[in-house]
N, CA, C and O atoms as a MOPAC input file, in Angstrom:
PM7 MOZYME 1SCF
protein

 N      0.80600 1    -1.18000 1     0.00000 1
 C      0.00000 1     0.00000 1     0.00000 1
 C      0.85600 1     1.25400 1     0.00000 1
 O      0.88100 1     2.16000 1     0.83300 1
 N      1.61000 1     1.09300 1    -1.21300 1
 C      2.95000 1     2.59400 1    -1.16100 1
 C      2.67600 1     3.06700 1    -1.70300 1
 O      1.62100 1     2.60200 1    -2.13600 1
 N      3.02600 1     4.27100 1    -2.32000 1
 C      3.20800 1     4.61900 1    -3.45300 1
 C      4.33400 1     5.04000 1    -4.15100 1
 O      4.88600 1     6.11900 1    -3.93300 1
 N      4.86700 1     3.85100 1    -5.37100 1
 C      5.92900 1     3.82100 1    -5.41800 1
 C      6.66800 1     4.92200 1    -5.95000 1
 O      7.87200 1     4.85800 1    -6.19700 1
 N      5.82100 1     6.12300 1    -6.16300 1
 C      7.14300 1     7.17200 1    -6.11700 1
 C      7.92000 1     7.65100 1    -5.40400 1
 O      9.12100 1     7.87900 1    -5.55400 1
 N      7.13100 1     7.85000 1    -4.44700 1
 C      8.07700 1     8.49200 1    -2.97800 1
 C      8.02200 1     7.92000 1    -1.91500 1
 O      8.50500 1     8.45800 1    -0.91900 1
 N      7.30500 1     6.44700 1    -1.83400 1
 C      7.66700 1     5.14400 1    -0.61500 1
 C      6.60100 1     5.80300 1     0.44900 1
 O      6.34200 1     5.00300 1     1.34800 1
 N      5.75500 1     7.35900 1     0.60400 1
 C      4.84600 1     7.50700 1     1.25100 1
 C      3.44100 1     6.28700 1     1.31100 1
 O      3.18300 1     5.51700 1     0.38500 1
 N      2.76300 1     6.35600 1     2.46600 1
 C      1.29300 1     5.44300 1     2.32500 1
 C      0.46900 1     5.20600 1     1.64000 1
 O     -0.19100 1     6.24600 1     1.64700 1
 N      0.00200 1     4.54100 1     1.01100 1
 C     -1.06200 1     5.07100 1    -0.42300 1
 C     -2.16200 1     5.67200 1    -0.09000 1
 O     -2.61500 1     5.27300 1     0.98300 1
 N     -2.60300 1     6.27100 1    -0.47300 1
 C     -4.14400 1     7.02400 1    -0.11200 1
 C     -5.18000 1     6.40900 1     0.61200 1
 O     -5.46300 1     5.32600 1     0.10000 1
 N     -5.70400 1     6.61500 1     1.38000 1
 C     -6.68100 1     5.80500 1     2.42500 1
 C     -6.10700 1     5.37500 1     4.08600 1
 O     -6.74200 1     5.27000 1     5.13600 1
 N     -4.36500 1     5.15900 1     3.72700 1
 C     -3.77800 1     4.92300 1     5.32600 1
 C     -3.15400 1     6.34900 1     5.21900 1
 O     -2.35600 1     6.78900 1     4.39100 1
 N     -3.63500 1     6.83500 1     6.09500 1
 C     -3.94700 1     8.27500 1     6.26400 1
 C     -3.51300 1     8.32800 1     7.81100 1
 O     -3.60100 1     7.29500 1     8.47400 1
 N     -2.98800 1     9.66700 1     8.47000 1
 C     -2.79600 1     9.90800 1     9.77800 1
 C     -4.51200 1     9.50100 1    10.58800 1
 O     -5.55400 1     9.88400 1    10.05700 1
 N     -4.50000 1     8.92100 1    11.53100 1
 C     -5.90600 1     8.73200 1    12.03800 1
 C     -6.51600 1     7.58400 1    11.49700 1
 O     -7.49200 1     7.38200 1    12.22000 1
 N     -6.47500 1     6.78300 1    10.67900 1
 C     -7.11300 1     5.75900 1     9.89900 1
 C     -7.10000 1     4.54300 1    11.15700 1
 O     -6.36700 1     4.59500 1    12.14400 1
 N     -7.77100 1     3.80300 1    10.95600 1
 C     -7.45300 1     2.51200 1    11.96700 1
 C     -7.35500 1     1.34900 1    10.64200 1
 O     -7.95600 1     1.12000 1     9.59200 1
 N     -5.97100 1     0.68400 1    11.57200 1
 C     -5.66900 1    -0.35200 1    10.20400 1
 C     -5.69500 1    -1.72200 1    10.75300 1
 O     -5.53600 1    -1.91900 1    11.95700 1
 N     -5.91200 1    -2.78000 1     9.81200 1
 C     -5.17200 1    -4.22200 1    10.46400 1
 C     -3.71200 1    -4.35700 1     9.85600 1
 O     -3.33800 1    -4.15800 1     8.70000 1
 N     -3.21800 1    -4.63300 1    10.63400 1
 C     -1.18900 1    -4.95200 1    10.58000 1
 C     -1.27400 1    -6.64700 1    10.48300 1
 O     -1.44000 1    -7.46500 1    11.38800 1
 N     -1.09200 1    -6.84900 1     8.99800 1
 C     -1.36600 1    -8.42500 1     8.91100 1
 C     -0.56300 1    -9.31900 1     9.48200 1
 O     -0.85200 1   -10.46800 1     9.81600 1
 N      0.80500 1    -8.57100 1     9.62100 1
 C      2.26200 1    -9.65600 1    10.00700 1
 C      2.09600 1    -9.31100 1    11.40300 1
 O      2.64600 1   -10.28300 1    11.92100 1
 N      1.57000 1    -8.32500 1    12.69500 1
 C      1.73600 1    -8.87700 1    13.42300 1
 C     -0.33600 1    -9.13300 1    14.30800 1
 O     -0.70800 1    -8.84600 1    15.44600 1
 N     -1.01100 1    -9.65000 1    13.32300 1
 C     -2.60800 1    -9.71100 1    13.50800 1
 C     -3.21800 1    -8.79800 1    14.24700 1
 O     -3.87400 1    -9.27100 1    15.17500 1
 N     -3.22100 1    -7.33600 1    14.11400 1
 C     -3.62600 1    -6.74900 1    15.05300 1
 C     -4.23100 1    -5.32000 1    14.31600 1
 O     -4.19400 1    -5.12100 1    13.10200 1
 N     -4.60900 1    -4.68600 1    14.99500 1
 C     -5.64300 1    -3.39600 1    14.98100 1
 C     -5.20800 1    -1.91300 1    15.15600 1
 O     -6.04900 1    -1.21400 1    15.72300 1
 N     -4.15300 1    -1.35100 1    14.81000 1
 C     -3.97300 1     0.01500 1    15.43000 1
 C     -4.26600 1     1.04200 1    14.27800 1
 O     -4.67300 1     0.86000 1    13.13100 1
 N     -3.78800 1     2.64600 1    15.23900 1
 C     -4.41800 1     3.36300 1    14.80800 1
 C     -3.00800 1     4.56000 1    13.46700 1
 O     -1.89900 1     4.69400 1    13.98500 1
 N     -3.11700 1     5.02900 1    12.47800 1
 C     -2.18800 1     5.38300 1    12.31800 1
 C     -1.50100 1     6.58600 1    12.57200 1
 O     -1.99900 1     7.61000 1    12.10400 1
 N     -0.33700 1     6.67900 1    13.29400 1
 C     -0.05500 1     7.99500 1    13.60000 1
 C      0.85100 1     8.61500 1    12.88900 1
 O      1.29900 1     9.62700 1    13.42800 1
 N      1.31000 1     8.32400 1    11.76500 1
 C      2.50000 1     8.77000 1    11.07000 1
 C      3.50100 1     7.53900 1     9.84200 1
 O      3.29800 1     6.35200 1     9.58800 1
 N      4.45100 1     8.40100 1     9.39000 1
 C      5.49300 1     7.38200 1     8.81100 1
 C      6.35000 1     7.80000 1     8.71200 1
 O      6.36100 1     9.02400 1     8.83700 1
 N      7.71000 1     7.06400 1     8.41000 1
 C      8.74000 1     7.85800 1     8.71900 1
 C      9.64900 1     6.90700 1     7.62300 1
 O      9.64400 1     5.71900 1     7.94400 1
 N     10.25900 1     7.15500 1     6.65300 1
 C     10.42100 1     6.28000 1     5.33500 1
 C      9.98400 1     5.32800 1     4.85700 1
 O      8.88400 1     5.43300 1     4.31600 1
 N     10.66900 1     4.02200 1     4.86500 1
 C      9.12200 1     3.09200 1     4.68300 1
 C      8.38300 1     2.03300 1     5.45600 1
 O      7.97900 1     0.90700 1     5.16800 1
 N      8.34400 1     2.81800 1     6.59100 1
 C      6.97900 1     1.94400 1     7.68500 1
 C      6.25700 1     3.30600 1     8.08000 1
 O      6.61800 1     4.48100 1     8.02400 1
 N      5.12700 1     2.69300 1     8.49000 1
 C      3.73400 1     3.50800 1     8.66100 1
 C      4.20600 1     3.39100 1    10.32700 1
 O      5.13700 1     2.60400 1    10.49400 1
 N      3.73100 1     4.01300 1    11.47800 1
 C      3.83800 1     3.92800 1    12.09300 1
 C      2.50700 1     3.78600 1    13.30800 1
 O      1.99800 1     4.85100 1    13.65500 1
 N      1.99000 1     2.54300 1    13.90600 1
 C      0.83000 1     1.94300 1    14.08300 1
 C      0.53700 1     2.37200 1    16.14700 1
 O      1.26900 1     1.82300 1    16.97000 1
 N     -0.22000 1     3.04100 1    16.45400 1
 C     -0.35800 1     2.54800 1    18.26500 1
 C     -2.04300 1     1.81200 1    18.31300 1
 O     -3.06300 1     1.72700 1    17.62800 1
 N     -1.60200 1     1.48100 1    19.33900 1
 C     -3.19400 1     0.40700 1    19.47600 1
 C     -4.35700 1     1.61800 1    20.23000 1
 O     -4.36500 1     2.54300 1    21.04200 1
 N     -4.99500 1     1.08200 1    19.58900 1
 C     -6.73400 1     1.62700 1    19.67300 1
 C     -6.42000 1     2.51800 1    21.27400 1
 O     -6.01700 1     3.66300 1    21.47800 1
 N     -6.74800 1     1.59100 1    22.06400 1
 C     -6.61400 1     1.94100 1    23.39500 1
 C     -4.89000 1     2.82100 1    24.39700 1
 O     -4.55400 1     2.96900 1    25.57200 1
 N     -4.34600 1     3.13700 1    23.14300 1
 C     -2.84500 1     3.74600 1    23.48300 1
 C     -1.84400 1     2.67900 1    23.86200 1
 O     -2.17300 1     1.49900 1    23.98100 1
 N     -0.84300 1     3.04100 1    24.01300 1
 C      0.23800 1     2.77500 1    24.23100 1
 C      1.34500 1     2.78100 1    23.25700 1
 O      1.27400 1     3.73900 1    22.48700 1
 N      2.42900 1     1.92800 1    23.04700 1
 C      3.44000 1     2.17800 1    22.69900 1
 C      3.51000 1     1.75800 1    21.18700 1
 O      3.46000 1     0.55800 1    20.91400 1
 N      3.64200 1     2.85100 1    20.03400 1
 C      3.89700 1     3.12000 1    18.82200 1
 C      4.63500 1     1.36600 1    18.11900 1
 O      4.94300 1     0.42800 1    18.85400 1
 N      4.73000 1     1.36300 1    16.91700 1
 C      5.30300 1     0.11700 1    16.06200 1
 C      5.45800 1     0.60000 1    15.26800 1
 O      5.20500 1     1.78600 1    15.05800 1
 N      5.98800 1    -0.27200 1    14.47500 1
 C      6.16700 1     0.86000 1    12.90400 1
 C      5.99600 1    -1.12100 1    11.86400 1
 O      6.58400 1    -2.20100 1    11.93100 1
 N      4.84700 1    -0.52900 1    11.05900 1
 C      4.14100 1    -1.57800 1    10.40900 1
 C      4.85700 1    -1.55600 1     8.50700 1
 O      5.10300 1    -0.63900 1     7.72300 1
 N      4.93900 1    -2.67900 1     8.44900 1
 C      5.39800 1    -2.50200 1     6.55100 1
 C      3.86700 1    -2.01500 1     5.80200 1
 O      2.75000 1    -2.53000 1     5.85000 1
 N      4.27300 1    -1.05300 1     5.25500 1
 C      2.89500 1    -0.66900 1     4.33300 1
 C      2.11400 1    -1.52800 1     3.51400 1
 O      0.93600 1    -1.30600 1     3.23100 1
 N      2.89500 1    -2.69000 1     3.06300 1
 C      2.83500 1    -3.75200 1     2.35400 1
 C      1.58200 1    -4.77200 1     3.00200 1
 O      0.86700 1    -5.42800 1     2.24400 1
 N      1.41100 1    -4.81200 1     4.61400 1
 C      1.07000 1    -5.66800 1     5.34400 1
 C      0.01600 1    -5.23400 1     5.97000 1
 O     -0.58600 1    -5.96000 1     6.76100 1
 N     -0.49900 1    -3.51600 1     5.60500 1
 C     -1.65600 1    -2.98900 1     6.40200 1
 C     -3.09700 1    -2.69500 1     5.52100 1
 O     -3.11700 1    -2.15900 1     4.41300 1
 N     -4.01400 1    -3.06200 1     6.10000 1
 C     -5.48500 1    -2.29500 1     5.03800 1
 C     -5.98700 1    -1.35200 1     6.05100 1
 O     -5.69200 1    -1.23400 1     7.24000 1
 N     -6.97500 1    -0.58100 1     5.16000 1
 C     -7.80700 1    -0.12700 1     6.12000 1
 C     -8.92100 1    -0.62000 1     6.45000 1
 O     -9.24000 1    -1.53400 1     5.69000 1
 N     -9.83500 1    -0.36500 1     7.45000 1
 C    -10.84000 1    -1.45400 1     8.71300 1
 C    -12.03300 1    -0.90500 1     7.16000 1
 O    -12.03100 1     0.15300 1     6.53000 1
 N    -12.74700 1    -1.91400 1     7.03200 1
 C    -14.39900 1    -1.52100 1     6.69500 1
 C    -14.96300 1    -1.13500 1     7.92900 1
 O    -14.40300 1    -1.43600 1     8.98300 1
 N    -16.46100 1    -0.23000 1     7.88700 1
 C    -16.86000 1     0.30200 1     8.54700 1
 C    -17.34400 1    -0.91800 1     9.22800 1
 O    -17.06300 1    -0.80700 1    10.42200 1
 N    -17.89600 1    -1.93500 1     9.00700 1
 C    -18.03100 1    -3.09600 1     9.90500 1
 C    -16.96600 1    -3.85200 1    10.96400 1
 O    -17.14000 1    -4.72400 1    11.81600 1
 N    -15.84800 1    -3.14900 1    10.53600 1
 C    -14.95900 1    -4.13100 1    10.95700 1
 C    -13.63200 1    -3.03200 1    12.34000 1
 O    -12.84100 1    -3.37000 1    13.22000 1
 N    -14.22100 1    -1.38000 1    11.60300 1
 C    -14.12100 1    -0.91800 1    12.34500 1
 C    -14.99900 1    -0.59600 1    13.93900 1
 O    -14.39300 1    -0.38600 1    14.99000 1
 N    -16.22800 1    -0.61300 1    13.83600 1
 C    -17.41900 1    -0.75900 1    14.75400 1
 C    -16.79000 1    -1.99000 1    15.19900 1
 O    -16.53900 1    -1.75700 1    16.38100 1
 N    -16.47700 1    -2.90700 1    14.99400 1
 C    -16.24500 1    -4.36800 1    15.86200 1
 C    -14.88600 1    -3.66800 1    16.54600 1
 O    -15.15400 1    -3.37700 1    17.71100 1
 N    -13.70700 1    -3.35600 1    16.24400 1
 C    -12.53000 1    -3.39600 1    16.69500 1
 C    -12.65300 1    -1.83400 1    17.96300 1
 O    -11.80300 1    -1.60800 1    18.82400 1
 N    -13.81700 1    -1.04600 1    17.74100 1
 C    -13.94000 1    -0.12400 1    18.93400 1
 C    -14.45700 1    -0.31700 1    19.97400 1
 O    -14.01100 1    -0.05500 1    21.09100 1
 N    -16.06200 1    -1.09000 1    19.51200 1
 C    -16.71500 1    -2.06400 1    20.74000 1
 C    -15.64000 1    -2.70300 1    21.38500 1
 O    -15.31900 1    -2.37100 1    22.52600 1
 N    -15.17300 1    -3.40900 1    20.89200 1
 C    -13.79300 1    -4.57200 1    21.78800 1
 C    -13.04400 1    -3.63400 1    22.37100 1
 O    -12.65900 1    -3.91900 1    23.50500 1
 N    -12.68800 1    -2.49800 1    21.89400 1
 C    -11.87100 1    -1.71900 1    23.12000 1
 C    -12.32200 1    -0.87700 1    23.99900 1
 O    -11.49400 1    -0.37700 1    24.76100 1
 N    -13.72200 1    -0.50500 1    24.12200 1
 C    -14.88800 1    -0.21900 1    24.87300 1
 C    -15.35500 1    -1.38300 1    26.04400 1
 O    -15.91700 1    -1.38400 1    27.14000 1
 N    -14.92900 1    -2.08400 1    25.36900 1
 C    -15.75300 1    -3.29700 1    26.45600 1
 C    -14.52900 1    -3.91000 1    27.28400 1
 O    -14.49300 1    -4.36800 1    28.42600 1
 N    -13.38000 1    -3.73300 1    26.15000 1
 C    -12.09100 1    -4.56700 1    27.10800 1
 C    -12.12300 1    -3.20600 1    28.75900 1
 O    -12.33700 1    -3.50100 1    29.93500 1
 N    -11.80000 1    -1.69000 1    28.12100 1
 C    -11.53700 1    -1.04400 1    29.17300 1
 C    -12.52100 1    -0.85500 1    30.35700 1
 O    -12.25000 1    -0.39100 1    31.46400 1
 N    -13.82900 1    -1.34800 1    29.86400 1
 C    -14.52000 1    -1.77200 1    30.74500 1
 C    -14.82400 1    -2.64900 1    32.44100 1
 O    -15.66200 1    -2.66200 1    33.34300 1
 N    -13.34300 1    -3.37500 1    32.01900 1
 C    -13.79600 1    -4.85800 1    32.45100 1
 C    -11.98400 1    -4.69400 1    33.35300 1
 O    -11.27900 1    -5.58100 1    33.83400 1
 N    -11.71800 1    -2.92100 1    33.24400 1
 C    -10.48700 1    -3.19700 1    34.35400 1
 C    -11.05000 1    -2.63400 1    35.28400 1
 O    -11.87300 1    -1.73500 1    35.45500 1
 N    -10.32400 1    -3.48400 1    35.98900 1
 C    -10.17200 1    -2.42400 1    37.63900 1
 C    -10.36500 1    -0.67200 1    37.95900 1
 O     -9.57400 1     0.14100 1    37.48200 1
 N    -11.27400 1    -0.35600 1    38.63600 1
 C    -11.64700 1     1.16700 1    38.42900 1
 C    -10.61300 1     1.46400 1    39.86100 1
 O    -10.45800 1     2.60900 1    40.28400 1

């Protein structure tokens, strides 16, 4: 998902986008890139990754609604 002129994201993984990161199965959100990895933090925060562009889509609106509920309901279910 590059674009191979200038190794930037291709259109759609966008700052803010929520993606799936296929190589490591997971859900984050995008905050940037910095030559050629996108750079991924999870829904619920924490600590940044940097994802191959090659390996990320962006969520369908179905699939995004599933992956927010789950982090709505996970933070739910800690300790107040």
């Amino acid at each position: 998902m590059t674009d191979a002129a200038d190794g930037n994201p291709a259109p759609g993984v966008t700052i803010g986008k929520v993606v799936h990161d296929a190589a490591r199965d997971i859900v984050g959100r995008v905050m940037g890139h910095e030559g050629p990895h996108i750079q991924l933090r999870p829904l619920a925060g924490g600590r940044e990754w940097d994802a191959d562009p090659d390996r990320v889509r962006v969520l369908t609106p179905d699939e995004l609604l599933s992956a927010l509920l789950a982090e709505v309901n996970a933070r739910s279910r800690q300790p107040k």
